[in-house]
C-alpha positions, 0 to 999 in steps of 0.5 A: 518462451512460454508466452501465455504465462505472463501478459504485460498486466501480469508483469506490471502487477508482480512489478508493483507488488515488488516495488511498494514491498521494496523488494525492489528498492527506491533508485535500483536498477531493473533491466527489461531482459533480467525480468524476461529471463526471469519470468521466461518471457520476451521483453514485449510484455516486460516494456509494456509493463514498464511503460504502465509503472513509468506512467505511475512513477513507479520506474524511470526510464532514461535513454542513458541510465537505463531504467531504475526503481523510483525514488519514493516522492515526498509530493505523492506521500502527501497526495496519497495521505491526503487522499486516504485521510479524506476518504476514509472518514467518509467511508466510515460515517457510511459504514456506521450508518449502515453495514452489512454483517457478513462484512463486519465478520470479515473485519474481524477475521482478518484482524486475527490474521494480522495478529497471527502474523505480527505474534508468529513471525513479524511478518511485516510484508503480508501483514501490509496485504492484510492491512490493505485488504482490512480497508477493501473490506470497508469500501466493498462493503460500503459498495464503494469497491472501485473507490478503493481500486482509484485510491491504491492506483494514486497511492503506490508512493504513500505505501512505500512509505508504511511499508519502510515505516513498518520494517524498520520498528517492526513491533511497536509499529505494527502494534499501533495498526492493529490497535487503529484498526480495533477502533475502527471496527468499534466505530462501525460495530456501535456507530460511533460516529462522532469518534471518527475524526479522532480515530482515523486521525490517529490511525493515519496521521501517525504514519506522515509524523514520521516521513523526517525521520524516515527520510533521515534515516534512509535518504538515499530512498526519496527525491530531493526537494 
């Protein structure tokens, strides 16, 4: 086995990605020796990397059950949209006040990309990575980087949510994200800062409006309250 490949860190990251993705879906078993094998490693750094998910509620590790994806929270939605929605409106009345330019130009590339992806492929999964690294952009440019590391740590749940809410109108719905993010960029281009409330309440809240329905249409994916 080829320990040097994949560290626990490495492992939890390639977990994660698969789990907010849904790859690996909401109550789906995941066994330490498939991973193993599947990666090539021992299962040291698999239960390592378990453990860390485990701590995020991102997996349940039960003596009798064995370990399974978790069910998407209702509760760490709300936290992880509360948290977004306050965040970002702060960030956005900095970014009017003063950003830098080479950073606007980053915003403005990556939305060319996320609407490459929706016009070539629907490609809903890459676009939520373009539509993370949109927001990163924001932050990083703000100086406010590792504000933006502390909000995806606590918001794995709310992503799972976009990325279920993204796949299953695929179209219409990644449409109203580019069209937020055009906003966005029109508030900081031109300091439009009494605009903010309004947008990012449109651009974030549109998401939360759904959680009935998506927790209609696939309720064996969420916790039971």
């Amino acid at each position: 086995m080829d320990e040097n490949k994949y560290n626990g860190n490495m492992i939890y990251n390639i977990l994660k990605k698969d789990i907010i993705s849904l790859k690996l879906k909401p109550g789906e078993s995941i066994k330490e020796t498939e991973i193993s094998k599947r990666l090539n490693v021992s299962r040291t750094p698999v239960r390592e990397a378990f453990i860390k998910l485990a701590t995020e509620n991102l997996v349940k590790v039960t003596p009798k059950r064995g370990s399974y994806v978790s069910l998407i929270s209702t509760s760490q939605i709300l936290e992880g949209f509360f948290l977004r929605l306050t965040m970002e409106k702060a960030i956005l009345l900095s970014a009017c006040k003063n950003f830098p330019p080479e950073y606007l130009i980053r915003l403005k590339e990556n939305l060319k990309i996320q609407k490459l992806l929706l016009e070539s492929s629907q490609d809903y999964i890459n676009f939520h990575k373009f539509d993370n690294l949109f927001h990163s952009i924001i932050y990083e440019g703000c100086g406010m980087k590792g504000i933006w590391d502390l909000i995806e740590q606590h918001c794995s749940h709310y992503h799972r949510l976009r990325v279920l809410w993204d796949s299953s109108i695929e179209t219409v719905n990644l449409n109203k994200t580019i069209q937020g993010h055009e906003k966005i960029i029109e508030l900081i281009e031109f300091s439009k800062d009494n605009e903010i409330e309004t947008v990012v309440n449109n651009h974030i809240k549109t998401l939360v409006d759904t959680l009935d329905e998506l927790k209609s249409n696939f309720p064996f994916f969420f916790e039971k309250q």
